[in-house]
N, C-alpha and C positions, 0 to 999 in steps of 0.2 A: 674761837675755841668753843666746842657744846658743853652746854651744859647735863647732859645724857638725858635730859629730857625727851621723849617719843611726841615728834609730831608730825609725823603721818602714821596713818592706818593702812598696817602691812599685810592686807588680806592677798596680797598678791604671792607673798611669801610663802612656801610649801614647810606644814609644821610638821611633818614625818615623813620627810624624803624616802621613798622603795629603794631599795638596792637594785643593781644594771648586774646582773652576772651572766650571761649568757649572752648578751647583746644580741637576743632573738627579737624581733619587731614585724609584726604583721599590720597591713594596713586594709581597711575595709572602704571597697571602692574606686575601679580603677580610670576614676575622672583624672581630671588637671590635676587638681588638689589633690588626688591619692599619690599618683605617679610622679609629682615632683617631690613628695614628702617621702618616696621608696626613696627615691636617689639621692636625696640630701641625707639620710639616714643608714643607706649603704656607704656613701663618701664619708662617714665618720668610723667605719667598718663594723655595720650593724648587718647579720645576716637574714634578710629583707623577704618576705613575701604578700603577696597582694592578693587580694579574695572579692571576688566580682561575681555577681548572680548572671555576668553575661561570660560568653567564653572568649570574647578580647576587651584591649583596652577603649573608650571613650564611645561606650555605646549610646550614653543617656545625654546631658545636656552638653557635655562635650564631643557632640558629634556632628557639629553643625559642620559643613563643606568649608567655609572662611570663617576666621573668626576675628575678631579685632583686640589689639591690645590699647584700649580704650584710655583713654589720658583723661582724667580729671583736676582739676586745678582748682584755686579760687587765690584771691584778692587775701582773704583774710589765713590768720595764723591759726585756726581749727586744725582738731585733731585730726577730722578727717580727711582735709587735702594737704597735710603733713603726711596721711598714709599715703596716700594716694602716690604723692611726691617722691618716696621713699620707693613704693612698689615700680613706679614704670623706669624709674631709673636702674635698679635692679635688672628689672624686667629684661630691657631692650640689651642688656648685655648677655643677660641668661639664653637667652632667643639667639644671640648673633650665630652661634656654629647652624642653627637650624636654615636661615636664610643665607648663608653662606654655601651652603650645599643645597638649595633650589626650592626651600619648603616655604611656601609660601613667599611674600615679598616683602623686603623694608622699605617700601615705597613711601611713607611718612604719614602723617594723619596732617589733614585739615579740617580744622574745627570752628563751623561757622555762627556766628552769633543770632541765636534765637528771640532776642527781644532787644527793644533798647537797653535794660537794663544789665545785658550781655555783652551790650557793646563796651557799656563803662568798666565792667566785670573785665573783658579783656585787654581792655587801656591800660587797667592796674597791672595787671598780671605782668605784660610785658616789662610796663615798670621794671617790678617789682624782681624780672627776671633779664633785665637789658643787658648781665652780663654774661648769662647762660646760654647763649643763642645755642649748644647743643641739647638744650633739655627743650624749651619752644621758642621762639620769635614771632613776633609781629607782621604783617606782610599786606598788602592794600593790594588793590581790585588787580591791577597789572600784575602785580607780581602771583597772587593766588591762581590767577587765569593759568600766567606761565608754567606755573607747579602743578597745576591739575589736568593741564592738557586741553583742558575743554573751557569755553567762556564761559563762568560765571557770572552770577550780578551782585555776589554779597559785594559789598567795600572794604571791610576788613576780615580776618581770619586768623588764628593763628595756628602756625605750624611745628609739628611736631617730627622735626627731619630723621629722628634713633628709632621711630617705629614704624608701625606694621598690620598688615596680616598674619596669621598663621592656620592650615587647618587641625585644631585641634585633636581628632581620635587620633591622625596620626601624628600630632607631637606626645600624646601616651604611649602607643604603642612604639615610638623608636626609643623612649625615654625607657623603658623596661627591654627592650629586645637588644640596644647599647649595653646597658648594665646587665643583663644577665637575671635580671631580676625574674622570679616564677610569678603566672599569674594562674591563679586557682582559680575554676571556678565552681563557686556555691554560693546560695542565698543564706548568708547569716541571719538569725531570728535574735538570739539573744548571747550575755557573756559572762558567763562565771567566775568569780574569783578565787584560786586557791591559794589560804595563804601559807600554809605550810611549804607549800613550793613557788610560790612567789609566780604565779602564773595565771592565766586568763585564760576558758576552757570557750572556745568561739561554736553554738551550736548551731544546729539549721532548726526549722517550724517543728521535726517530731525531737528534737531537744537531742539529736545525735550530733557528738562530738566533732569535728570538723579538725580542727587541728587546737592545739595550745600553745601560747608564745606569751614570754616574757611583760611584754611592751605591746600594746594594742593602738593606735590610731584609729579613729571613725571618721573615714572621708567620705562620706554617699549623699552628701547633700541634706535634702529636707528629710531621707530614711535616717539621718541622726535621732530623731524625734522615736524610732522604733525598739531603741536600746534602752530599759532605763536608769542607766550611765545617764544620758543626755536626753534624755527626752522632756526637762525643763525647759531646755533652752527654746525662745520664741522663736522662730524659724516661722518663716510663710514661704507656702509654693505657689509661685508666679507664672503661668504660664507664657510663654514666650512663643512667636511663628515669626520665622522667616521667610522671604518671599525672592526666588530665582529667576532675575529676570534675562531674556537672549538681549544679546547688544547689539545694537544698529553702528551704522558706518561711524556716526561722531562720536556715539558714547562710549566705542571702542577704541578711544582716543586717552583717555581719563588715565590719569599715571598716579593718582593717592586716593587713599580711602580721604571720603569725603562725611564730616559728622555733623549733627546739627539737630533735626528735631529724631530723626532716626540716623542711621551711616548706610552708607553705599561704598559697595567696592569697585575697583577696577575688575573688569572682565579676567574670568578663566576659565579656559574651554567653552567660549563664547558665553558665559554665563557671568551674569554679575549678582552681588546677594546685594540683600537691603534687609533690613527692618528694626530691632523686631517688635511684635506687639506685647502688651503690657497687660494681660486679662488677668483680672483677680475675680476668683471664683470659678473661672473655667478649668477641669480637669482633664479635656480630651487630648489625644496627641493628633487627629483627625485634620487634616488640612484644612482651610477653612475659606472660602471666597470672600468671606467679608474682613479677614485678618488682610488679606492680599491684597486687598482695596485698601486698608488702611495702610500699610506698607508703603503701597504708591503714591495715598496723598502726601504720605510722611517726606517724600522725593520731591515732591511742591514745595511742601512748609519747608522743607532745607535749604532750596535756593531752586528757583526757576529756571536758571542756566540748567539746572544738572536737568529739570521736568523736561525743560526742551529738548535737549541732548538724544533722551531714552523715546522721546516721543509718546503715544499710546499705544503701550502692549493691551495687548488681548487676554483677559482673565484665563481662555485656556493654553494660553502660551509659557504662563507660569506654572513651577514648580515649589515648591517649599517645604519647610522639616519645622514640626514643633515640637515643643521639651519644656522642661522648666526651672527656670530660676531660683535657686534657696537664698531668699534676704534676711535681713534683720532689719530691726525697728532704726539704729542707729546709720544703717547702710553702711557699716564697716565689718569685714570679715571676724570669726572665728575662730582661735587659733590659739593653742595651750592646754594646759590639764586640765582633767573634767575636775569639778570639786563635790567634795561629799557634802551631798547638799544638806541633810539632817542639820549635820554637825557645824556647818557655817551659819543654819539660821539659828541656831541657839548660839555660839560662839558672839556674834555681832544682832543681837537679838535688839540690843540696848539702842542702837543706829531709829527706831522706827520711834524711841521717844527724845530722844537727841543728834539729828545729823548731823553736829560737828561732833559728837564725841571720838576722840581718839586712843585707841586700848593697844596695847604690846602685843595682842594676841597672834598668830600667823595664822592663814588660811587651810583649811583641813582637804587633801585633796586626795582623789581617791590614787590607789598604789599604779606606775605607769599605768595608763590609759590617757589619753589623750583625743583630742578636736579639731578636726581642718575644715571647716564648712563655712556657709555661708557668705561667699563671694557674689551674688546675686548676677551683675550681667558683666561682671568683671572678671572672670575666672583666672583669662590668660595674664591680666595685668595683675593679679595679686597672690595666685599662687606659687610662684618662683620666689619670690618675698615671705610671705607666711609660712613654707616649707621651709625654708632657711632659719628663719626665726625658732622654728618647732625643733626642731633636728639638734638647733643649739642646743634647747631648753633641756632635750632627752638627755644630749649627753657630758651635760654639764658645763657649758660651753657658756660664755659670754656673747646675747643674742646682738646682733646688727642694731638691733631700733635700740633707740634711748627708752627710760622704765616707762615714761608716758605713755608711748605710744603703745608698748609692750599690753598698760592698763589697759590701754581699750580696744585690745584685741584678744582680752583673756576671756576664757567664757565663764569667770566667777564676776564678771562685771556687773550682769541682772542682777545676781542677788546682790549684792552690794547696793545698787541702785534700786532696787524696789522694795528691801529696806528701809532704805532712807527716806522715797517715798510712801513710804506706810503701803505699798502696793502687796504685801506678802507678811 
């Protein structure tokens, strides 16, 4: 029985919930992450519109030709391969109508171990998951050969049979053009609040009104940084290249995306993707010959089977798209109310001379507006999950994840934490 004692700190808690009366909801940016958080937000019957500086959906870093619904795991019980956990199991059902009608393939992922230390890493795992063989398994040299089509030389791998490819733009654009969903296009600059009508005034750069809606979402990646709603949050842009390479007789043999220090796909329309790279500091979108070099060592380091497979292509035989990434420090997504930041550093101010202290107070968050970003090279695996989550939140709904995981995908998480750490 409690004693009504408070012991946790409920910054997660919203202390003056906005009123839902119109159930208008527009979302800014029409990535993964905008266009699955339309649809889970129409599915609760919210009348939905989308606002993109391009005039379709998945122009920027969801627009790569293949994408991969990337499986992360580990050994231990962190929060983040609990997300991780939670998102591709989601995921791989959320996807099935799309691979069921031709888009892309569920072909599975093999994920082959990068170091020794990878190998032990995946011993556990199987472990740890011996009774789940539909989320991964275990599988040795014979049997990976047989699943990938082509000889490999890893020893072990494991497999992840519920997933996939998919090409991204167009899992936005049938995810809006199914629903019925409008896709505007304008560059939003900034967003006003009224409160006498309980609305958000969405402008462009000369501060003309664009439309107003209820309920606001900010899904455009690292442009979260350009509102300042959200322009605390640490976000970094990553830039990423991928590299298109033609298939030769054997590597057009290959039946799984294959992952490892990079991934490689099975061939489509005689093209296979691979990469991608990982530059911090570079902001071009400009193809690059030395990203493409790095791409193809990346096809070495993964397993020499697969380097023999493709043989040596020729620098100009390749093709490739680069874009970029929006991470976070913790490499877990973004996802809930933005909070009124003034009012939570003086609210929990006490946090930077006492980290354990715990206070009744709730977290101060600004009226509907909310955050879908930050997925880094996980988009497709975490967005069908994080839109699900959000969608509850808006409409009062009891979210899928348990509160932990919920905590660490809220974006009042920083400030919390760098309070604590006297970082703010």
């Amino acid at each position: 029985m409690s004693d009504g004692r408070i012991t946790e700190l409920p910054w997660y808690l919203v202390k003056q919930p906005a009123p839902i009366i119109t159930k208008e909801a527009t979302i800014i940016g029409a990535g993964i992450a905008g266009c699955t958080a339309a649809v889970a937000l129409q599915r609760r019957g919210f009348k939905v519109t989308v606002v993109d500086r391009h005039p379709h959906a998945g122009a920027e870093a969801s627009g790569n030709s293949q994408g991969i619904v990337y499986p992360k795991l580990s050994p231990r019980d962190d929060v983040l391969p609990r997300v991780n956990l939670a998102a591709i199991q989601f995921c791989s059902d959320y996807y099935q109508p799309f691979w069921d009608r031709g888009l892309g393939k569920q072909c599975g992922i093999l994920v082959v171990p990068e170091s020794p230390k990878k190998v032990e890493d995946f011993a556990q795992i199987s472990q740890r998951f011996a009774d789940r063989p539909e989320i991964v398994q275990s599988v040795d040299n014979k049997q990976l050969c047989k699943l990938a089509g082509i000889p490999l030389r890893a020893k072990t791998a494991l497999y992840f049979s519920q997933l996939g490819w998919l090409p991204p733009a167009l899992v936005c654009q049938q995810l809006l053009e199914t629903h019925n969903i409008p896709l505007i296009q304008a560059d939003i600059h900034s967003l006003d609040h009224n409160k006498d009508k309980n609305s958000w005034a969405l402008k462009d750069s000369a501060g003309l009104c664009i439309l107003n809606s209820e309920t606001v979402v900010i899904a455009s990646a690292f442009d979260c940084k350009n509102f300042a709603q959200s322009e605390y949050l640490p976000l970094r842009k990553i830039r990423g290249q991928i590299s298109q390479l033609p298939c030769t007789a054997e590597s057009s043999q290959l039946q799984t995306v294959i992952c490892g220090e990079g991934y490689f796909t099975p061939a489509e329309n005689g093209l296979h993707s691979c990469g991608a790279t990982y530059n911090k500091d570079i902001f071009t979108r400009e193809v690059r010959d030395q990203d493409h070099q790095t791409n193809i060592a990346q096809i070495s380091a993964t397993d020499p089977g697969l380097a023999a497979a493709l043989g040596e292509p020729a620098l100009e035989s390749l093709s490739g798209r680069a874009n970029f990434r929006c991470t976070t420090p913790d490499y877990l997504p973004i996802s809930g109310p933005l909070p009124n930041v003034p009012e939570m550093l003086e609210d929990y101010a006490i946090l930077r001379r006492d980290a354990k202290t715990v206070l009744p107070t709730r977290g101060s968050y600004l009226p509907n507006i909310y955050v879908n970003c930050g997925m880094g090279s996980r988009g497709l695996s975490y967005a069908p999950l994080t839109a699900e989550v959000l969608a509850a939140q808006i409409a009062g709904e009891t979210p899928v994840l348990e509160q932990a995981l919920l905590n660490a995908i809220n974006p009042a998480r920083f400030i919390i934490r760098d309070l604590k750490r006297k970082r703010i």
